[in-house]
C-alpha positions as YAML, in Angstrom:
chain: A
units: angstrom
residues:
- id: 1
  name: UNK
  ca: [-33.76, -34.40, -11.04]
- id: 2
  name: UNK
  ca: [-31.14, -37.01, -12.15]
- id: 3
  name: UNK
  ca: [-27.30, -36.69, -12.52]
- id: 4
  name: UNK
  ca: [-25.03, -37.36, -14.74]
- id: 5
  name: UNK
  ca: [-21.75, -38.79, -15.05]
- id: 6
  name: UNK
  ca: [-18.77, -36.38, -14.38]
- id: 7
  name: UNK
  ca: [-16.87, -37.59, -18.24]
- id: 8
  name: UNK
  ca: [-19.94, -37.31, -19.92]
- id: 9
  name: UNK
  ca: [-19.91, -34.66, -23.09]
- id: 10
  name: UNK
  ca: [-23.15, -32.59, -23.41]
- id: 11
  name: UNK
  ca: [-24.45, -30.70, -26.26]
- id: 12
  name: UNK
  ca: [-26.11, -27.49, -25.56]
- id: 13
  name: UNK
  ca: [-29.60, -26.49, -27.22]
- id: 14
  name: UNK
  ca: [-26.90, -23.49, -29.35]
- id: 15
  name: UNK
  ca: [-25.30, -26.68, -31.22]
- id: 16
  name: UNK
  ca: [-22.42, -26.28, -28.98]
- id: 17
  name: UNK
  ca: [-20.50, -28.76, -25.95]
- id: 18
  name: UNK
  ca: [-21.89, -27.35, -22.80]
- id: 19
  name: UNK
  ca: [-19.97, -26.31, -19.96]
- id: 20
  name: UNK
  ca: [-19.80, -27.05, -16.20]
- id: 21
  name: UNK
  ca: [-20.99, -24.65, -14.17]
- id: 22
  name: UNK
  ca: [-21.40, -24.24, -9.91]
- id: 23
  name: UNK
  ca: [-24.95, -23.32, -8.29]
- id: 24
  name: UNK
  ca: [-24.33, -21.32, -5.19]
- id: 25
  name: UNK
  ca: [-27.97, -21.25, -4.16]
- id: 26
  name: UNK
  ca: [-27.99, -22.31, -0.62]
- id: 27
  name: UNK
  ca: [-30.59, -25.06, -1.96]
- id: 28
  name: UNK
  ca: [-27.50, -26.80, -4.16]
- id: 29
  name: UNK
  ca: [-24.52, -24.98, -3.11]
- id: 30
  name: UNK
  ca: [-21.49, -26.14, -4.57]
- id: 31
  name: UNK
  ca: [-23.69, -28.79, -7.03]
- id: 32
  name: UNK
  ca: [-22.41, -28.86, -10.53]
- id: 33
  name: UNK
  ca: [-24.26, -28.83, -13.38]
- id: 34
  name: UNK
  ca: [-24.26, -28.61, -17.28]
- id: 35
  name: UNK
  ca: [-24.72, -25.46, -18.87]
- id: 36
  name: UNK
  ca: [-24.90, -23.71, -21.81]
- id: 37
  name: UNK
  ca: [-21.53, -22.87, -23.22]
- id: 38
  name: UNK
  ca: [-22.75, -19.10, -23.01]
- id: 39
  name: UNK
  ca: [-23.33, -19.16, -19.17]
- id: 40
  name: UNK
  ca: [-25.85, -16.64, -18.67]
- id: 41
  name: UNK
  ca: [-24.51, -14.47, -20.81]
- id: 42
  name: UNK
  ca: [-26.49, -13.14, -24.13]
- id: 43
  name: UNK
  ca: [-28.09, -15.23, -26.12]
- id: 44
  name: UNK
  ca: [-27.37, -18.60, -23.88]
- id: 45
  name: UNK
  ca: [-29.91, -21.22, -24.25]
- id: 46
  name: UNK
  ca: [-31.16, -22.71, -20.89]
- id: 47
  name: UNK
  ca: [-29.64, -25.98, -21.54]
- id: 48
  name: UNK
  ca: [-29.63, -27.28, -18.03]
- id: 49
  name: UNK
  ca: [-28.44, -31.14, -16.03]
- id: 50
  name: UNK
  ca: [-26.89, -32.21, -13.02]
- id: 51
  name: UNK
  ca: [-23.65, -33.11, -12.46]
- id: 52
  name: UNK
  ca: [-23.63, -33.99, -8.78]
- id: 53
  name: UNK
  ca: [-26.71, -35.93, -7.13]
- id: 54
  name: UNK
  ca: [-28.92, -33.88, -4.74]
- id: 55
  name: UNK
  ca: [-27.24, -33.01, -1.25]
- id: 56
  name: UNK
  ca: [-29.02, -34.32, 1.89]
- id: 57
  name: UNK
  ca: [-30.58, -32.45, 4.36]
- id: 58
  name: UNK
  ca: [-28.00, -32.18, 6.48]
- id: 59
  name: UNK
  ca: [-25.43, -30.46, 4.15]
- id: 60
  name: UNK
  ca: [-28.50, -28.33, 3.02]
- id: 61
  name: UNK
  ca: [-28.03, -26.94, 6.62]
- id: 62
  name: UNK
  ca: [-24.43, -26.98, 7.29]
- id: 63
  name: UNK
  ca: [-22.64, -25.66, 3.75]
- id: 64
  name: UNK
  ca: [-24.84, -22.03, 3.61]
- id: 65
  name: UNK
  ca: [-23.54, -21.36, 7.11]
- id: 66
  name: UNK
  ca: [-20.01, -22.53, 6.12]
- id: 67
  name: UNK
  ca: [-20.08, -20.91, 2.67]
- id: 68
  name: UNK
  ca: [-21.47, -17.47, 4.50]
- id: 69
  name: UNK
  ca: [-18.35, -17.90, 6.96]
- id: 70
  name: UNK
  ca: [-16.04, -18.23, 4.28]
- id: 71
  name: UNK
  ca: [-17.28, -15.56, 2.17]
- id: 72
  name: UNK
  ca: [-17.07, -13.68, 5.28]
- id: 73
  name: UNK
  ca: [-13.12, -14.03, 6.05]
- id: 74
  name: UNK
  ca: [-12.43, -13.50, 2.29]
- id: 75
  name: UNK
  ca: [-13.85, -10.26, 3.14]
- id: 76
  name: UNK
  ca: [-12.00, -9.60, 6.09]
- id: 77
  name: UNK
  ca: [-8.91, -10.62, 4.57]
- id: 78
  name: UNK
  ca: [-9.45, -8.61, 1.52]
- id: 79
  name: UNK
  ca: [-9.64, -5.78, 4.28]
- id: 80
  name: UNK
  ca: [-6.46, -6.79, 6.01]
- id: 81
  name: UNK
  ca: [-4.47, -6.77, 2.77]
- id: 82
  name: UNK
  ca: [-5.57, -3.52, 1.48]
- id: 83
  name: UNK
  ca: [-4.69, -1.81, 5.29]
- id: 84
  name: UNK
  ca: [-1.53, -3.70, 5.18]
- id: 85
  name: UNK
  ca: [-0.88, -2.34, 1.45]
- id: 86
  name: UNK
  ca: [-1.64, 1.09, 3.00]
- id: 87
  name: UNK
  ca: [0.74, 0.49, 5.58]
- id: 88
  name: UNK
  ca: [3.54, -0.33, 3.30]
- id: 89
  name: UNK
  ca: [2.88, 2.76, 1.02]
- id: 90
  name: UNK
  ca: [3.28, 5.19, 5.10]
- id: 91
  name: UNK
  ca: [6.13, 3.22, 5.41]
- id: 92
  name: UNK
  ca: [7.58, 4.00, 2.21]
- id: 93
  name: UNK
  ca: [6.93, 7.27, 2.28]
- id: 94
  name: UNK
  ca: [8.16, 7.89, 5.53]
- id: 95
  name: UNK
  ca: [11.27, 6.07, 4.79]
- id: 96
  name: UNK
  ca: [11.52, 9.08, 1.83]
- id: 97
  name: UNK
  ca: [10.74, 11.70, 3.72]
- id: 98
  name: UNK
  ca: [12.75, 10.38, 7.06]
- id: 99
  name: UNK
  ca: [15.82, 10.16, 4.33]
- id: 100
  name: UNK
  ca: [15.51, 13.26, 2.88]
- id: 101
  name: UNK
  ca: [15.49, 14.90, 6.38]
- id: 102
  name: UNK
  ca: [18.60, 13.11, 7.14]
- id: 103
  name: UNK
  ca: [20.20, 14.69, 4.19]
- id: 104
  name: UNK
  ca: [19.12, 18.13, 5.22]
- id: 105
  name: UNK
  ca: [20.14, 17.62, 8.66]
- id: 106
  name: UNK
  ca: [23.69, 16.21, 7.15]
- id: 107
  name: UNK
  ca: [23.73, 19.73, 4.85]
- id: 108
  name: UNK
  ca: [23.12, 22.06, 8.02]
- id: 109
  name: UNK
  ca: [25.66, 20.52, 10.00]
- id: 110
  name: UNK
  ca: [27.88, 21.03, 7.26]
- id: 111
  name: UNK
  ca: [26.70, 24.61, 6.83]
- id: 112
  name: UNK
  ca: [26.90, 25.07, 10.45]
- id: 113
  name: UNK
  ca: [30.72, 24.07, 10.75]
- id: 114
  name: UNK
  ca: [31.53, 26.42, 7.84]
- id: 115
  name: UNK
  ca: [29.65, 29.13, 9.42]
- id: 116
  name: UNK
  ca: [31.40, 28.23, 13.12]
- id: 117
  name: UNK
  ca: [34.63, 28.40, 11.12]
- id: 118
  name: UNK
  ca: [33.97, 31.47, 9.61]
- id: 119
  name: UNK
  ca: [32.47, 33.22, 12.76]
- id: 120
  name: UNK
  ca: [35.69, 32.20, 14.75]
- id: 121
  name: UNK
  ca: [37.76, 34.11, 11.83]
- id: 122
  name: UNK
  ca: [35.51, 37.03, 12.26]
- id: 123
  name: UNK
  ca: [36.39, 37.08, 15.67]
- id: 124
  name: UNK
  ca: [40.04, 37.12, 15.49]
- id: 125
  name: UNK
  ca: [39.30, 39.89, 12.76]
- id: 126
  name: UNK
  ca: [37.21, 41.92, 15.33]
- id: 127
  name: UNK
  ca: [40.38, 41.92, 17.90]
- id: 128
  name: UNK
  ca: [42.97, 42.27, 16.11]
- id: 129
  name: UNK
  ca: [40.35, 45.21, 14.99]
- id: 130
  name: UNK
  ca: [40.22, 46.50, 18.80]
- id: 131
  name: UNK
  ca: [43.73, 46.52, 18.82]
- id: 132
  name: UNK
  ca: [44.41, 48.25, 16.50]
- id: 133
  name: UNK
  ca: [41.13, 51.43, 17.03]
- id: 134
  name: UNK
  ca: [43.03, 50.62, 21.23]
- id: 135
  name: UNK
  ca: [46.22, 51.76, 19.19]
- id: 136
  name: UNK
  ca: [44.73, 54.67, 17.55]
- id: 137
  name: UNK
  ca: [43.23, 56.13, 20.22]
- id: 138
  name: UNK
  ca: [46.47, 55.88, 22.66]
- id: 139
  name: UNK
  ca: [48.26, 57.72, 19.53]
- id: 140
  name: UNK
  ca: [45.31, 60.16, 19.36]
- id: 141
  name: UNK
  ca: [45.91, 61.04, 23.27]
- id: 142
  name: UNK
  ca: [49.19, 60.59, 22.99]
- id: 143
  name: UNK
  ca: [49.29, 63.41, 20.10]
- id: 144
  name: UNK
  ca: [46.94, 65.68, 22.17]
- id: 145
  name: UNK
  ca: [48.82, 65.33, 25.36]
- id: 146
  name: UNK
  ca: [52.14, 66.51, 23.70]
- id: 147
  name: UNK
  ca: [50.46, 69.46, 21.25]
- id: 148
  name: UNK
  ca: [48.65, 70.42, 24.26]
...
């Protein structure tokens, strides 16, 4: 297994420049290597070669365990932003609603001073009412006292 020089060109078995591609096996993670233009895609042609040399044993043991940790807080970030997207979208809507309430509050106080405003006129209306039924009836014994 030899590499190969990181400017070299490569022609794939299709006729075409190969690509560089990344293993993530934990036996060459990270490695580069040459591929066929296609990937692994339909119809790709196994062209294979090494970019980077072989990894020692030590990085064979260290970079799975760091590559599993990473993998692992893309994960849990990937969690935290869709919760914190969630958030937004209560906040939003609460915002909405919590304005709209407003408004309706803001409309029955309004409602509430006309119909203060208006009960107060009643009420005059109802005494000067008294009054005057107060009035009749004094008349009305008034009358019967003198016919009777």
């Amino acid at each position: 297994m030899s590499f190969h020089h990181p400017h070299s060109q490569y022609w794939c078995y299709c006729g075409k420049v190969s690509t560089v591609h990344c293993s993530w096996t934990d036996e060459n993670a990270g490695r580069r290597f040459y591929g066929c233009y296609k990937g692994r895609g339909p119809g790709h042609c196994n062209f294979f070669i090494w970019l980077d040399p072989k990894m020692c044993p030590r990085s064979l043991q260290i970079i799975p365990g760091l590559i599993r940790n990473k993998n692992k807080i893309e994960r849990e970030l990937k969690l935290t932003q869709e919760k914190q997207r969630r958030l937004w979208a209560i906040v939003v809507v609460s915002s909405i609603l919590l304005n709209r309430a407003n408004k309706a509050l803001k409309l029955n106080q309004a409602n509430k001073k006309e119909l203060e405003v208006e009960m107060k006129a009643l009420r005059a209306t109802e005494k000067k009412l008294w009054a005057v039924i107060i009035l009749m009836f004094s008349f009305f014994v008034y009358a019967i006292m003198i016919a009777g």
